[in-house]
C-alpha positions in Angstrom: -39.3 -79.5 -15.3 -40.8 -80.6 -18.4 -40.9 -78.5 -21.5 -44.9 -78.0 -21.1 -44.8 -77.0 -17.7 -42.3 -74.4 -19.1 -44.5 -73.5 -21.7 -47.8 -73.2 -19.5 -45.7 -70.7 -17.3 -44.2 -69.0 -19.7 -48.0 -68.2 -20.8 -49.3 -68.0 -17.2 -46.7 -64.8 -17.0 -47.5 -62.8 -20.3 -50.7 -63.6 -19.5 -49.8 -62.1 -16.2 -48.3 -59.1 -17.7 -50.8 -58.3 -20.4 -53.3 -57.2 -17.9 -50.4 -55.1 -16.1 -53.0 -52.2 -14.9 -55.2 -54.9 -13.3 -52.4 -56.9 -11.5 -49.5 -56.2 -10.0 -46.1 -57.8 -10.7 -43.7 -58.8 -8.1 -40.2 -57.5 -9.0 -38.2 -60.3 -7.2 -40.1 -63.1 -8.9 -38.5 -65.5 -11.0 -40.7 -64.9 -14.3 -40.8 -60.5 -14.1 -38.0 -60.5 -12.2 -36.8 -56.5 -12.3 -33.2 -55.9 -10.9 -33.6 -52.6 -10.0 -36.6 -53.0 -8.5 -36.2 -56.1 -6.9 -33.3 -54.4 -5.0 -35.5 -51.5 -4.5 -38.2 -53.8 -2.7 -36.0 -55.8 -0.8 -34.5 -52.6 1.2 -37.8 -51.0 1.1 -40.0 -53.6 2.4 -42.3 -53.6 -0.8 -42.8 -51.8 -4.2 -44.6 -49.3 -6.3 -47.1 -51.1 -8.7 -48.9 -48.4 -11.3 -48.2 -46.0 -8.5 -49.8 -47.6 -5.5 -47.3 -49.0 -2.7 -47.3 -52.8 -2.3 -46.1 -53.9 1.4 -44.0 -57.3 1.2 -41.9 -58.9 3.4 -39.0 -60.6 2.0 -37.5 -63.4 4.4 -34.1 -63.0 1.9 -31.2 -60.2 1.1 -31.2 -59.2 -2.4 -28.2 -61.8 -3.6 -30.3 -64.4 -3.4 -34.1 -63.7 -5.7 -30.9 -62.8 -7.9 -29.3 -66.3 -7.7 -33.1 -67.9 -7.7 -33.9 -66.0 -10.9 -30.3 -66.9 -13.0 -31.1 -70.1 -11.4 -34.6 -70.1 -13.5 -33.1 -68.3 -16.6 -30.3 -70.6 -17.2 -32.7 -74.0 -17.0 -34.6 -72.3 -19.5 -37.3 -70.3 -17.6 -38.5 -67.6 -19.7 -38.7 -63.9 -18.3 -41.6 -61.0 -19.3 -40.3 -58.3 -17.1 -42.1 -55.1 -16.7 -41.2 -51.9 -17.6 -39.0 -50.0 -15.3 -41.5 -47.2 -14.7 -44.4 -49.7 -14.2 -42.4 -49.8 -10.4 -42.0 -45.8 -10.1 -43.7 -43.3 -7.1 -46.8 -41.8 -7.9 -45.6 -38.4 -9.0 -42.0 -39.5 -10.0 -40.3 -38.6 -13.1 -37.0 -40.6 -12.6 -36.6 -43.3 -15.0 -34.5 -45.8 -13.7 -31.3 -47.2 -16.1 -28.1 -45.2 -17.2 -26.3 -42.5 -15.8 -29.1 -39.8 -17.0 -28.0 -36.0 -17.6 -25.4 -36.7 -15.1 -23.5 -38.9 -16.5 -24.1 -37.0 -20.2 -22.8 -33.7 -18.5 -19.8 -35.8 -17.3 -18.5 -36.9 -20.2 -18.9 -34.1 -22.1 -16.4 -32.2 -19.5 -14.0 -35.0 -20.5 -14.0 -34.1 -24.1 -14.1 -37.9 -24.9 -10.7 -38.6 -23.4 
């Protein structure tokens, strides 16, 4: 691809994601990809978008808008992804990433060892 047509989509996305509570952003693509919620979507059959459910149908397991977006990333395809809660429930607090209190509460009752 030439270095234009990487530019133009590179704008196209931000673009894309500057209006993010007008349009919705698919997780699994190569230019917003989301891992978490591409996974999510994949095994869900669609995603939240600014807390209204998005039906999809994707034709692939998860490995492989994974491989398709490295793919993209290491030829120089730049990525705007999302924020993680962009893709939450209506009515959710979780915020995905980490090990939370969990994981907090966890190591503390290691003392660090």
């Amino acid at each position: 691809m030439r270095k234009s047509a990487r530019v133009t989509l590179t704008l196209v996305a931000a673009v894309a994601l500057a209006g993010c509570g007008r349009r919705r952003v698919d997780p699994c693509q190569d230019a917003t990809f989301n891992e978490q919620a591409c996974q999510d979507a994949v095994r869900s059959g669609g995603y939240y978008w600014g807390g209204t459910w998005y039906p999809m149908r994707y034709g692939q397991p998860y490995p492989y808008y994974y491989d398709r977006y490295r793919g993209y990333t290491s030829s120089g395809g730049a990525v705007t992804a999302a924020p993680a809660e962009s893709y939450g429930r209506p009515g959710s607090s979780v915020v995905r990433g980490g090990f939370g209190s969990s994981g907090a509460a966890h190591g503390a009752e290691s003392g660090g060892e």
